[in-house]
N, C-alpha and C positions, 0 to 999 in steps of 0.2 A: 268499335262502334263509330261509324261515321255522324258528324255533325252537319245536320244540313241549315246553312245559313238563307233563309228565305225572308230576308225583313228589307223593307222599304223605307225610304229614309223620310223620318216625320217631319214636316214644315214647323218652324219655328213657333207657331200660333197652336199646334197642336201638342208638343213636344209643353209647353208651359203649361198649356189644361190638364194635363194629365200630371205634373209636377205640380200642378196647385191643387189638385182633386185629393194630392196623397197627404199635404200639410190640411186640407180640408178635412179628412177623419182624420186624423192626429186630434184637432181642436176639436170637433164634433164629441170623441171618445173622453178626451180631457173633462170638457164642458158637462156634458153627461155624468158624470162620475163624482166632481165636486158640485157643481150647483144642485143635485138630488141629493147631498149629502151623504152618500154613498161611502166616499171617502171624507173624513175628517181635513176641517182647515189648517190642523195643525202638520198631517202630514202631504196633503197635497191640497194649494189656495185653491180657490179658482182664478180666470184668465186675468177679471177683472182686478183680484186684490194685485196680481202679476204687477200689471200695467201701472197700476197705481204707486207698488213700490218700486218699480223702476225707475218714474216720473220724480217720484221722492231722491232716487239716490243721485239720479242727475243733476236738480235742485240744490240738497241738500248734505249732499255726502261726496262730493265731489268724484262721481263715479269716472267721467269723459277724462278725469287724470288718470286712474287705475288704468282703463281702457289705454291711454296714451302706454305707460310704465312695461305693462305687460306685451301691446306689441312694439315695442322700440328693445326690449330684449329678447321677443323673437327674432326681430329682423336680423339684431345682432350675431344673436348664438346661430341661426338657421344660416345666416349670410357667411361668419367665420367657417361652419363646416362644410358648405360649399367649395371654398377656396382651399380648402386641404383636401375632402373626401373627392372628390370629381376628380382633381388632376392625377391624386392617389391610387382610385381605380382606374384610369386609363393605363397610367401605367404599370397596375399588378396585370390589366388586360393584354399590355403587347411585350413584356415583360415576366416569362419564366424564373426567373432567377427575382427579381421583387417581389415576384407572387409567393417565392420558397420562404423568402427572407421574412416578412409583412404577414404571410397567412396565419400563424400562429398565434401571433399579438392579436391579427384583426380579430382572430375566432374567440381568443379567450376577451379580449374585453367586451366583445358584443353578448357577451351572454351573462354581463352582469347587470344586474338590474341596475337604472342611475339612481333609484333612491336608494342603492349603498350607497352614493357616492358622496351624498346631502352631510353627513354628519364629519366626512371629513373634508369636501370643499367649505365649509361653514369652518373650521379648523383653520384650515389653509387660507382662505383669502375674505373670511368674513362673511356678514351679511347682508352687503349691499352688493349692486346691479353685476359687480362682477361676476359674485357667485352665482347667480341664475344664468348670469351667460353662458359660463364654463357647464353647467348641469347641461341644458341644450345642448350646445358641440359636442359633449362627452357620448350625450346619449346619441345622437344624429349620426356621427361622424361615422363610425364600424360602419352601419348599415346602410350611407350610403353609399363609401369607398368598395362593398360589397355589390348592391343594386348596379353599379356603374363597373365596376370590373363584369359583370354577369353580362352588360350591356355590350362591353368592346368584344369579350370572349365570343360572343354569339355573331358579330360582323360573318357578313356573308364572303367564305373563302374565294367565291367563283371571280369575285371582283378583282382581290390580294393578288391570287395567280395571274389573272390577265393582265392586273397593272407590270408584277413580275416580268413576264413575258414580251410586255410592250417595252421591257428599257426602265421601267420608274425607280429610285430610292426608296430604302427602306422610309425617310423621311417624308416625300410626298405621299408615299402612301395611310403612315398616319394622320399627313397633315390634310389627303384632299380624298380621303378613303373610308378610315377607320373613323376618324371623329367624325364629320357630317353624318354618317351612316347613324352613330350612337347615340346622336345630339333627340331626337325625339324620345329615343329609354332613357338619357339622362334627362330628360325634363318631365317625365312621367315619373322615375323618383325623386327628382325632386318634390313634383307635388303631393305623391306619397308620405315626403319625410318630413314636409311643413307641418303636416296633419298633426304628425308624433310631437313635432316642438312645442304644439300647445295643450300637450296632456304633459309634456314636462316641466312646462313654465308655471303651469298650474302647482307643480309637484312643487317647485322649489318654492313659490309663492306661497304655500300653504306652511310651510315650517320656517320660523325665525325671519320672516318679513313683514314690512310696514307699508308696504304698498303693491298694487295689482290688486287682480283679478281674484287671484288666488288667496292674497289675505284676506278680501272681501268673505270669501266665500268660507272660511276659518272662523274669521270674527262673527258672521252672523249663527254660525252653528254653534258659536259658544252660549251666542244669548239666545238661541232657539229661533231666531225667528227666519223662517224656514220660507219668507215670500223673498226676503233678498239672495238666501240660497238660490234659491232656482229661477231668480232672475237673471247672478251672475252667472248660471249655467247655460240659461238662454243665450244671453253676446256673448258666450264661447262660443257657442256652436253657430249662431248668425254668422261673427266674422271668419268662422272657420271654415265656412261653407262659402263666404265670399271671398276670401282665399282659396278653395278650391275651384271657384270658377274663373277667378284668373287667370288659373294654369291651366284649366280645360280650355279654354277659350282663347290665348292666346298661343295656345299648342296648334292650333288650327290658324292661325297667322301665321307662325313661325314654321311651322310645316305642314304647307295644305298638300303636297303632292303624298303623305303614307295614307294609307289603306286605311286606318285608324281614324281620320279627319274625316271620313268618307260618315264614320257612323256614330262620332263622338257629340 
């Protein structure tokens, strides 16, 4: 079955109506549901009490530290597995013999979950900043030294050959062939893998921490009070989304000539 691509590419003014129409029923359904009392305030507030405890924990609970703690070891853990997984899958990607070597470790550790990994880095190095960093990298790293070998493996041979052909080194071809070609999949997982660092920072925040996001969201579920919960669910997913428009966004700076910029 053929795919027929027939879309026109929406103006910027129209593109945002239509993303603010969809947070528009989101609230609308929200609103509906708690203010008719439909749903109980104990399990879901309405907007307003939202606002009001967020306004509180800004104030009063020093949330904009939490906010700080938790992305300052994203940036860490997500930044450390960068600088191992990218150059790692490049070269499982132009490299037979590392892909023999690596594919086995990569396969079995990416299929363990990193909340095994909580009770024995909390062992191993504790319970401060280090050990939420290591949980990050640990859970990041497999899958994106994966996404990025997936990325070089797929380079278009027709190039390889004619650089081949024309006289080049095996090295200028990685260096003015393979990687430029791969650099928009590698930046497409990255901003895939950023996503995953903040459902794991949460994770490690959540067990034997004093500070984030993640303990916020712990602490108030122990004493029930269920508007700072899903307040701090809220700035996860604000700043998670303004982290994904980063990478959307400056994917199209950094590579306006792919076909993908055309429609992203």
């Amino acid at each position: 079955m053929k795919l027929l691509l027939n879309q026109k590419k929406l103006s910027k003014a129209k593109y945002f109506s239509i993303a603010a129409l969809s947070v528009a029923v989101v609230f609308l359904l929200w609103s509906l549901a708690t203010y008719s009392g439909l749903i109980k305030p104990f399990f879901l507030p309405t907007p307003t009490t939202i606002v009001k405890s967020i306004a509180k924990l800004f104030q009063e609970f020093g949330l904009l530290k939490d906010i700080g703690i938790s992305v300052y070891r994203i940036l860490l853990g997500f930044g450390l597995s960068c600088v191992v997984a990218i150059p790692l899958g490049i070269w499982l990607g132009i490299s037979k013999r590392s892909q023999a070597f690596f594919d086995p470790i990569i396969g079995f550790t990416r299929y363990i979950p990193p909340s095994a990994f909580v009770p024995l880095f909390i062992l191993w190095f504790g319970i401060g900043d280090l050990e939420k960093v290591l949980l990050i990298f640990a859970g990041i790293t497999p899958y994106l030294a994966i996404l990025t070998f997936d990325v070089v493996a797929n380079t278009n041979r027709e190039f390889i050959e004619a650089s081949y052909t024309l006289g080049a080194k095996r090295k200028d071809i990685i260096c003015k062939i393979i990687i430029p070609q791969a650099l928009p999949g590698i930046w497409d997982a990255m901003r895939l893998m950023v996503g995953a660092a903040w459902t794991f920072v949460v994770l490690a925040e959540i067990v034997a921490s004093t500070s984030g996001l993640g303990h916020l969201i712990i602490t108030s579920q122990r004493f029930l009070q269920t508007p700072n919960v899903i307040a701090a669910i809220l700035i996860i997913g604000v700043l998670g989304l303004l982290t994904d428009y980063f990478f959307k966004y400056t994917y199209k700076i950094f590579f306006p000539w792919t076909e993908k910029s055309t429609y992203a």
